[in-house]
C-alpha atoms as a printed R data frame, in Angstrom:
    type eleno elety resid chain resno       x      y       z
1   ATOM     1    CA   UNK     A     1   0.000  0.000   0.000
2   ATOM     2    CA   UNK     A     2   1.330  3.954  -1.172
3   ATOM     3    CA   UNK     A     3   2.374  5.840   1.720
4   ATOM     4    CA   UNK     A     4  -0.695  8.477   2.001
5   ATOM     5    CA   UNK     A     5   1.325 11.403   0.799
6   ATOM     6    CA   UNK     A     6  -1.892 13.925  -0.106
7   ATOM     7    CA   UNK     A     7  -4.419 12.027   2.638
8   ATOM     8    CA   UNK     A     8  -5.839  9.996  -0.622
9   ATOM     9    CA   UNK     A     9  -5.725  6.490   1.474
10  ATOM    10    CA   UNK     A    10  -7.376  8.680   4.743
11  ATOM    11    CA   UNK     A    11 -10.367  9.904   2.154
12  ATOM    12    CA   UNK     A    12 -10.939  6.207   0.713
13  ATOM    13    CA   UNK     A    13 -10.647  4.867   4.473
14  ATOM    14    CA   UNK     A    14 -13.245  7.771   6.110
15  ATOM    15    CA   UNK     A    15 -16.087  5.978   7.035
16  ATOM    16    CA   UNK     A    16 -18.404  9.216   7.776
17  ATOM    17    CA   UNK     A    17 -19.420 10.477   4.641
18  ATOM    18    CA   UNK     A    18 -19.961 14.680   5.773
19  ATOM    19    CA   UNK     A    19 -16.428 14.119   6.450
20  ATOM    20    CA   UNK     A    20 -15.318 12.321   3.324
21  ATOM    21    CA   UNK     A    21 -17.546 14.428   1.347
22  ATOM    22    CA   UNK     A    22 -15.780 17.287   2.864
23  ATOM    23    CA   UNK     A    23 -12.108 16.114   2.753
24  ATOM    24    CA   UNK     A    24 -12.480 14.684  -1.032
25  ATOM    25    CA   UNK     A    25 -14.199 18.174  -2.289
26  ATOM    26    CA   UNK     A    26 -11.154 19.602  -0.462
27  ATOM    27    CA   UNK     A    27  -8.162 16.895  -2.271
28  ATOM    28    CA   UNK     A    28 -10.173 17.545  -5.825
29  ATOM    29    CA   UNK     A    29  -9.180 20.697  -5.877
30  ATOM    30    CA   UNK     A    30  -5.349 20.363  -4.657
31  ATOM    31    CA   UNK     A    31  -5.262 17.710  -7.459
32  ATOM    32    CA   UNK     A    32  -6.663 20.419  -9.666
33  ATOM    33    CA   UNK     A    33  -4.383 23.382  -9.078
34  ATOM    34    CA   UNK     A    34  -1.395 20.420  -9.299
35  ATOM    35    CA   UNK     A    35  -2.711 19.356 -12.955
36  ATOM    36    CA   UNK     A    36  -2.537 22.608 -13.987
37  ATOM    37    CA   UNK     A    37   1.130 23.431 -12.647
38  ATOM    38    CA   UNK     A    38   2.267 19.759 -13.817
39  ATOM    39    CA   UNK     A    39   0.883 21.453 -17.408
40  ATOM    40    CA   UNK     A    40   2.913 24.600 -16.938
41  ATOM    41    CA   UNK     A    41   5.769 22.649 -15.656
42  ATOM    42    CA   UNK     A    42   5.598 20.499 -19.482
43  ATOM    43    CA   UNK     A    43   5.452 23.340 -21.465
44  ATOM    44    CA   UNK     A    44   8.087 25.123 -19.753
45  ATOM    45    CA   UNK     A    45  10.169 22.197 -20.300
46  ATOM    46    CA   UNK     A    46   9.567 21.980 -23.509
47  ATOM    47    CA   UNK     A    47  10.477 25.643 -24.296
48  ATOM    48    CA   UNK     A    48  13.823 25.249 -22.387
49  ATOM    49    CA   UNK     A    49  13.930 22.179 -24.897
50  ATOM    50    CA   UNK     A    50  13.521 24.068 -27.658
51  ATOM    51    CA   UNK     A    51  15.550 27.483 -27.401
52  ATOM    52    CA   UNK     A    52  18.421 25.771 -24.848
53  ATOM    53    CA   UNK     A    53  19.044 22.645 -27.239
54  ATOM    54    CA   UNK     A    54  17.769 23.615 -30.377
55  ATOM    55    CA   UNK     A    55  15.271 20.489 -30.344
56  ATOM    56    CA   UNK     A    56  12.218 20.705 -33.198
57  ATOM    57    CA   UNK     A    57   8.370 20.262 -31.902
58  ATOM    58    CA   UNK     A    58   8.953 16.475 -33.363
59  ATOM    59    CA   UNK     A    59  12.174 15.784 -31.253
60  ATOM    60    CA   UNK     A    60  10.267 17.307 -27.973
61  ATOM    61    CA   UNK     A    61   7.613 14.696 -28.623
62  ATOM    62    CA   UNK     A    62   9.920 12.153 -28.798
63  ATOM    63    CA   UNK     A    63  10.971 13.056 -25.838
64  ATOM    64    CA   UNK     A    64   8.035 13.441 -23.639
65  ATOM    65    CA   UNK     A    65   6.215 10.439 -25.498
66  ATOM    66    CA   UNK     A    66   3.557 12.428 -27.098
67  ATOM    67    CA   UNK     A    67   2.339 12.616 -30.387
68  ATOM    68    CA   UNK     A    68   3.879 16.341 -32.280
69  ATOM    69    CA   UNK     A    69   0.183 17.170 -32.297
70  ATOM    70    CA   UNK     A    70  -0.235 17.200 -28.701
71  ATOM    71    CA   UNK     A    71   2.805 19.303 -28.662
72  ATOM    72    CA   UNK     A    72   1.544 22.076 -30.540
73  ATOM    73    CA   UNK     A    73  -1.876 21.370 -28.178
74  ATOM    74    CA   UNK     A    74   0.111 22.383 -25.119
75  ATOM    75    CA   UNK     A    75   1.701 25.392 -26.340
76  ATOM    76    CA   UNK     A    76  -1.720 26.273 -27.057
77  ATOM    77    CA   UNK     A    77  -3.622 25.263 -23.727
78  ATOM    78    CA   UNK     A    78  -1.271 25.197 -20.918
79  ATOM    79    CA   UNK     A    79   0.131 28.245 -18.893
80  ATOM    80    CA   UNK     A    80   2.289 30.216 -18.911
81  ATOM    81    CA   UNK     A    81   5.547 30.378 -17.057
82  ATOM    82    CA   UNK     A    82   4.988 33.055 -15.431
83  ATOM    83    CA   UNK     A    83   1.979 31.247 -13.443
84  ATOM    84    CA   UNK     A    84   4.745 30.185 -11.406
85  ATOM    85    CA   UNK     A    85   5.958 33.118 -10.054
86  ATOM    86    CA   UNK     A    86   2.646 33.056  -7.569
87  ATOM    87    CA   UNK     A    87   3.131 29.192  -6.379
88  ATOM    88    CA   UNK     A    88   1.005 26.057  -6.980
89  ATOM    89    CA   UNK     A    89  -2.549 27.171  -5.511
90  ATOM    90    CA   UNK     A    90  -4.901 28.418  -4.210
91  ATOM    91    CA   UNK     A    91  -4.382 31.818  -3.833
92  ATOM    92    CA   UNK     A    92  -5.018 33.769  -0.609
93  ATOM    93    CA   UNK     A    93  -4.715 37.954  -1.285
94  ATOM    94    CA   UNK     A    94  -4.428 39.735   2.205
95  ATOM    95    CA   UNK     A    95  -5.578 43.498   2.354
96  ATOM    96    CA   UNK     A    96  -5.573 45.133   5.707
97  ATOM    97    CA   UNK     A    97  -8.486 46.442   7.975
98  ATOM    98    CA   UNK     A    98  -8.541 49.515   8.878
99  ATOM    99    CA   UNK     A    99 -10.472 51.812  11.400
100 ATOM   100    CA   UNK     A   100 -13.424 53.481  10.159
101 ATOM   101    CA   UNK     A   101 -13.564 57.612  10.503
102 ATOM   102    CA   UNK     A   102 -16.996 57.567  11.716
103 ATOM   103    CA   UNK     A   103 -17.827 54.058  11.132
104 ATOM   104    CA   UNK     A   104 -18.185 51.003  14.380
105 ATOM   105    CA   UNK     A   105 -16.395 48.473  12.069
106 ATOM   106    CA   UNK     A   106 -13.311 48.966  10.491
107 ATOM   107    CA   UNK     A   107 -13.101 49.330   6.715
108 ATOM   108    CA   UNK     A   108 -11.067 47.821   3.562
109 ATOM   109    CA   UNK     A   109  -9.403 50.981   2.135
110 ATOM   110    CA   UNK     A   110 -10.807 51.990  -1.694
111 ATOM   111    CA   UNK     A   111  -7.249 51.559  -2.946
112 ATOM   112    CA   UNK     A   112  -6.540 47.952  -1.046
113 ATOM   113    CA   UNK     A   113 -10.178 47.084  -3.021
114 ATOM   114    CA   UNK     A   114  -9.024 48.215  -6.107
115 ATOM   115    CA   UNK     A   115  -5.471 46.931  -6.055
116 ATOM   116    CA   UNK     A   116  -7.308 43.118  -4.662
117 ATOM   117    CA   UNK     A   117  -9.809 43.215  -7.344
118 ATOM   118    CA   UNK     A   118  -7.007 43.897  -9.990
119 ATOM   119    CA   UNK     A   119  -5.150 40.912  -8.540
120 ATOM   120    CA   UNK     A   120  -7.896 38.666  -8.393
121 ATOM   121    CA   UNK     A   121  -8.678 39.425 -12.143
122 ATOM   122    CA   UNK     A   122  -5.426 38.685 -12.931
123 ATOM   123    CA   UNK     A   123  -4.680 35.377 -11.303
124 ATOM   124    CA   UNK     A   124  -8.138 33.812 -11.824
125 ATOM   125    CA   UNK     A   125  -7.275 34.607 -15.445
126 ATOM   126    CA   UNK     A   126  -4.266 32.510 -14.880
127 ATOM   127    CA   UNK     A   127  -6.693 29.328 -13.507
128 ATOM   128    CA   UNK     A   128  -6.306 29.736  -9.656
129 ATOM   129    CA   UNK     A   129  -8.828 29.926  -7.265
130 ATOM   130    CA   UNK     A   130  -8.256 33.366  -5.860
131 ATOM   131    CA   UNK     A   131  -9.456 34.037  -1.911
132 ATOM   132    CA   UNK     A   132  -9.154 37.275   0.124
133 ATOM   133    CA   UNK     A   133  -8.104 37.413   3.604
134 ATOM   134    CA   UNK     A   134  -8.539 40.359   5.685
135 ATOM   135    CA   UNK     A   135  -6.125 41.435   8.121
136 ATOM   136    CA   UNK     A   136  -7.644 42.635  11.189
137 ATOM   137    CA   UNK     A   137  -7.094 45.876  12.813
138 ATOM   138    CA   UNK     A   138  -3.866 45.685  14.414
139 ATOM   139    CA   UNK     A   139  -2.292 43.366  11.757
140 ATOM   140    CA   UNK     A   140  -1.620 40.016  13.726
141 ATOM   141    CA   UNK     A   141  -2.171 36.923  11.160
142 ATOM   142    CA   UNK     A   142  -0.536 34.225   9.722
143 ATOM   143    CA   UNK     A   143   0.200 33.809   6.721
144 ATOM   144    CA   UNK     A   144  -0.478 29.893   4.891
145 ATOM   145    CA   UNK     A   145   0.266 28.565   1.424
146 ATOM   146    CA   UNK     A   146   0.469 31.144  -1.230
147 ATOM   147    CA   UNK     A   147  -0.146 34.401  -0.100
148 ATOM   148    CA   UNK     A   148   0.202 37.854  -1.609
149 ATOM   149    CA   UNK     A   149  -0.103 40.388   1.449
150 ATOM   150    CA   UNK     A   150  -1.041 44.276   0.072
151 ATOM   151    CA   UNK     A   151   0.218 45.535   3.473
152 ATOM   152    CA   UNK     A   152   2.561 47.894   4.337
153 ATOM   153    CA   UNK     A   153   5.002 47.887   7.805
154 ATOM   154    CA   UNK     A   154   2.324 50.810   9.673
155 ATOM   155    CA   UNK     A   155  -0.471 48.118   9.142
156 ATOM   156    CA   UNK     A   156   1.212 45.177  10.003
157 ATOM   157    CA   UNK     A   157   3.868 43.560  12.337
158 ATOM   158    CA   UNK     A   158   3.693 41.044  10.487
159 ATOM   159    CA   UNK     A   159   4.493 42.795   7.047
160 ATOM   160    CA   UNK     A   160   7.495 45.062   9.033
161 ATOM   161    CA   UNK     A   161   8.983 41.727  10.046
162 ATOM   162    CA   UNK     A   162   9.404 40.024   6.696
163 ATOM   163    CA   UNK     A   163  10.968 43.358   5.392
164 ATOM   164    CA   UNK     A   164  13.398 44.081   8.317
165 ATOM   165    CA   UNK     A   165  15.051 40.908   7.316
166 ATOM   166    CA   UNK     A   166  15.179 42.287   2.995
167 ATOM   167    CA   UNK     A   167  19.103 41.969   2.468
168 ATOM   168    CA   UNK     A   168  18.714 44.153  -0.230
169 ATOM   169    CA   UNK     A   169  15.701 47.070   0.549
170 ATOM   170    CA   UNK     A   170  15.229 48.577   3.871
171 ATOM   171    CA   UNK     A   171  11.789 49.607   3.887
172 ATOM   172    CA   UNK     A   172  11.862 52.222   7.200
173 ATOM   173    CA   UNK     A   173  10.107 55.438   8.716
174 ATOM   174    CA   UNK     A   174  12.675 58.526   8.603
175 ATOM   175    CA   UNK     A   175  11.706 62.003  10.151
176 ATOM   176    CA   UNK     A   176   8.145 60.798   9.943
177 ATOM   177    CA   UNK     A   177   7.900 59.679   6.320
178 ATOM   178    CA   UNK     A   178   8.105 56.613   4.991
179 ATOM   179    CA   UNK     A   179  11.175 55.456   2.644
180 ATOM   180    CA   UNK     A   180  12.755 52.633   0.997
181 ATOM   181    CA   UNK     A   181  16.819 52.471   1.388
182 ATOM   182    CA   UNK     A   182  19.175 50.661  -0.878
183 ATOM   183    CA   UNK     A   183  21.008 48.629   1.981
184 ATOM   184    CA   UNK     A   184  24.161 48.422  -0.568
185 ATOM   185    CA   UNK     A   185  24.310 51.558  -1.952
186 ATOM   186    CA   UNK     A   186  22.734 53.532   0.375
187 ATOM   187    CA   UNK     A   187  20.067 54.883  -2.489
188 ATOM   188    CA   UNK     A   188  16.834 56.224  -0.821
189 ATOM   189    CA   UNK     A   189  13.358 56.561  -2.695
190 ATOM   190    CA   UNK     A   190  10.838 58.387  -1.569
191 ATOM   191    CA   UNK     A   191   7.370 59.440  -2.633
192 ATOM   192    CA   UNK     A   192   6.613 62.210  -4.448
193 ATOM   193    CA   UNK     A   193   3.107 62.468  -2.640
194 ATOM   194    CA   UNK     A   194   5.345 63.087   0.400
195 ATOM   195    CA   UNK     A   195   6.952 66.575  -0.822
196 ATOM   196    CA   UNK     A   196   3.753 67.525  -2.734
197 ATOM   197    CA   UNK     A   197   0.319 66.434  -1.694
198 ATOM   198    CA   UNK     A   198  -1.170 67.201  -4.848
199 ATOM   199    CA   UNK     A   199   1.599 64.760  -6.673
200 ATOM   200    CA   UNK     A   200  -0.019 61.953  -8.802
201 ATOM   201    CA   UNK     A   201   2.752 59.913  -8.071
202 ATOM   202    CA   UNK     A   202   3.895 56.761  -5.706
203 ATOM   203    CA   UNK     A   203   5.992 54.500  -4.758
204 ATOM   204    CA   UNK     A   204   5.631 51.034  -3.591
205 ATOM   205    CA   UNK     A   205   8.104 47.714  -2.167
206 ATOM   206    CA   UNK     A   206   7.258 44.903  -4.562
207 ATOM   207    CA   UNK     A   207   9.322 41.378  -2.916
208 ATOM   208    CA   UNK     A   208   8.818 38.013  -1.826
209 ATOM   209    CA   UNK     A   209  10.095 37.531   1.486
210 ATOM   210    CA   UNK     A   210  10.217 34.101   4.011
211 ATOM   211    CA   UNK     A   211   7.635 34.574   6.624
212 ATOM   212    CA   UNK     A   212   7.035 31.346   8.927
213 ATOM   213    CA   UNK     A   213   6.418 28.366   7.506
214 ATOM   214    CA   UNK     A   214   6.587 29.495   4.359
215 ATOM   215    CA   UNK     A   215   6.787 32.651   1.891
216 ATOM   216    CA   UNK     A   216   4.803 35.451   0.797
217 ATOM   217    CA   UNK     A   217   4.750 38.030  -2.329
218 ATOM   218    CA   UNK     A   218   4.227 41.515  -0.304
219 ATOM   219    CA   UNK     A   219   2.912 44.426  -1.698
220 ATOM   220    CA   UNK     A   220   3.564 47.910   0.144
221 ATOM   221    CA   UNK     A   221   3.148 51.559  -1.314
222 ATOM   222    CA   UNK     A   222   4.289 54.257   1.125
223 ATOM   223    CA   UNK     A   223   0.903 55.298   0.343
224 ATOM   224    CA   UNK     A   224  -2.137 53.175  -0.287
225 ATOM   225    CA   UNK     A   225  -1.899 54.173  -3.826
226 ATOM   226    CA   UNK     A   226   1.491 53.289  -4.503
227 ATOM   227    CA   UNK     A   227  -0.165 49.671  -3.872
228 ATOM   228    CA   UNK     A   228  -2.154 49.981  -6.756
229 ATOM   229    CA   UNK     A   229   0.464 50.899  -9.077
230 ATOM   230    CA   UNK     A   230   2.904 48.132  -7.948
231 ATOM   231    CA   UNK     A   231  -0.542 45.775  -8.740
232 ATOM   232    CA   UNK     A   232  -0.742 47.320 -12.567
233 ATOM   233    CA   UNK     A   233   3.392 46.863 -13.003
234 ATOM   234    CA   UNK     A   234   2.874 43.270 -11.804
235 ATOM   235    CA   UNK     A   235  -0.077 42.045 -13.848
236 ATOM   236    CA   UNK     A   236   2.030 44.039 -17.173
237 ATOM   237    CA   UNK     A   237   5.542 42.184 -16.481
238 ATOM   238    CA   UNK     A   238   4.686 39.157 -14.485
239 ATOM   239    CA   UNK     A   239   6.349 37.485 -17.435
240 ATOM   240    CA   UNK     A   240   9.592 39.362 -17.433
241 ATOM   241    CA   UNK     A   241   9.805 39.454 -13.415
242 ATOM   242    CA   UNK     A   242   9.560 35.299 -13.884
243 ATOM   243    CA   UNK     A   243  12.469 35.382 -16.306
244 ATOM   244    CA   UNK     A   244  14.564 37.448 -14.084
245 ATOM   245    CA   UNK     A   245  13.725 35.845 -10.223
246 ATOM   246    CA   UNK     A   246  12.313 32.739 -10.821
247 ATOM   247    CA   UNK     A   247  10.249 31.750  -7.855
248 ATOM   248    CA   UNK     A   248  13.213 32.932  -5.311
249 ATOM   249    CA   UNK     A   249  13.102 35.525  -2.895
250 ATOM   250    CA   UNK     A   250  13.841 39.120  -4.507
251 ATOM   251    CA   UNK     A   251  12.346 42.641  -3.729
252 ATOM   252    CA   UNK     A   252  12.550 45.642  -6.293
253 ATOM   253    CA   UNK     A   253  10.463 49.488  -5.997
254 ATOM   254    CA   UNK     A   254   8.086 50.431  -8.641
255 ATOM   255    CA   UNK     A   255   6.937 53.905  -9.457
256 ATOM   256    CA   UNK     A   256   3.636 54.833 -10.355
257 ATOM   257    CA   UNK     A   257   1.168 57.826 -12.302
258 ATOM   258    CA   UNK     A   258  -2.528 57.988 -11.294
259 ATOM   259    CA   UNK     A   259  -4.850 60.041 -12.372
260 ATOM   260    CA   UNK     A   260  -7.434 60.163  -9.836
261 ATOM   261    CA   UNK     A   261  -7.393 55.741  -8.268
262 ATOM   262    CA   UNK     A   262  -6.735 55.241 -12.166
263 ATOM   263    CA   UNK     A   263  -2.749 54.245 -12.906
264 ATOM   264    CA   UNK     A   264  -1.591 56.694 -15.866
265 ATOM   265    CA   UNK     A   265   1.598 53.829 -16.165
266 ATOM   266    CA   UNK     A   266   3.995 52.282 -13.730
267 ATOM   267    CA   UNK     A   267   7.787 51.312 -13.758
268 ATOM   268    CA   UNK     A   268  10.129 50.146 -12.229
269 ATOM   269    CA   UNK     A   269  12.342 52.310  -9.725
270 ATOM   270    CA   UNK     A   270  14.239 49.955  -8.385
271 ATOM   271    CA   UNK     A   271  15.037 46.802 -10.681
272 ATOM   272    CA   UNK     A   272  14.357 43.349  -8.818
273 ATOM   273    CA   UNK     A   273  16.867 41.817  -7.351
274 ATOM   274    CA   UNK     A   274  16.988 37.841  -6.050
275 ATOM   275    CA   UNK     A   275  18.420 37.407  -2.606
276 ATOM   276    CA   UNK     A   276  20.931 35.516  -2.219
């Protein structure tokens, strides 16, 4: 008998069936979201395959022991590399709480909705069940399994942990303002909204970072709307970031023009950078 790796042999075994109706709902869609990054996993192969070894569509289907018309199927169907710069699945946004001027509960800020819906778009888009989390008042949580937190250091101990230990960024408060420091060269960015209150303009930390137990992708504009512009830079160069960082640890600043919530364009600042 298989060891029970993924709790398939627990499932077959339950003998109350709320429970096993539960638990196999719950393993059909981890063996979902894994058939779909086995699929980007094959085609990613095959394109290193391809432009690494020189190897025709017929040669890769030699290879993989598939007919050269299901090779041309995948390039088709399956996803793209850059799926993998987010993890396997599902995925869990975070957006922070926060209290409400005039209001008993606290409130989702308009900018952490926007930049979340924006996200969600984009990821569902790329096949993965997308769910939000939000961070209470205070910011104590935990992060699990694939996480992208759109949570700044002020709103979250948790978020001002995982960038105190950034090798690369130092993402601090200096003479009350917010900044991002170049820990090598000792370059600081700053947002323009900062020296100019009408500005149109933000900044934001863009980085995945270890947290416990894991990892997370972090999102943090010195001001809300720098959030939403590092959201637009990711969804338009998710794709290049993959090229360049892979699914390792890196952290970068983007820059970003809004007129009104709307982002005019963003860029990056700060190029990313893996750790390590």
């Amino acid at each position: 008998m298989p060891a029970d790796d993924d709790g398939f042999e627990t499932v077959r075994r339950e003998r109350d069936p709320r429970r096993q109706g539960r638990r196999a709902t719950e393993l059909l869609a981890t063996y979902q979201q894994r058939t779909i990054e086995l699929a980007r996993l094959r085609r990613e192969a095959m394109r290193r395959l391809q432009e690494d070894e020189g190897l025709s569509y017929a040669a890769v289907a030699a290879e993989f022991g598939l007919s050269k018309g299901r090779i041309g199927q995948i390039t088709q169907s399956a996803p793209p590399a850059e799926r993998g710069l987010f993890g396997v699945g599902p995925i869990t946004v975070a957006v922070p709480l926060r209290p409400g001027q005039g209001r008993a509960l606290p409130v989702i800020a308009s900018e952490d909705a926007l930049a979340y819906e924006r996200l969600a778009e984009y990821l569902r888009d790329l096949l993965f069940p997308v769910e939000q989390h939000r961070i209470p008042v205070g910011g104590d949580w935990r992060p699990a399994g694939d996480v992208i937190a759109v949570c700044g250091p002020k709103s979250s101990p948790v978020s001002a942990a995982a960038l105190a230990a950034d090798p690369v960024l130092d993402y601090r408060e200096r003479d009350g303002r917010w900044v991002i420091v170049d820990r090598e060269t000792g370059e600081t960015y700053a947002s323009p909204l900062d020296d100019d209150p009408l500005s149109t303009c933000d900044i934001a930390y863009l980085g995945r970072l270890p947290v416990p137990g894991g990892s997370m992708l972090l999102i943090a504009g010195v001001h809300a709307l720098g959030s939403v512009g590092a959201v637009d830079y990711l969804v338009g160069h998710a794709a290049e970031l993959y090229r360049r960082v892979g699914d390792r640890p890196f952290s970068m600043v983007t820059a970003s023009r809004h007129d009104g919530e709307r982002v005019d364009g963003s860029e990056a600042l700060c190029p990313p950078r893996p750790h390590g």
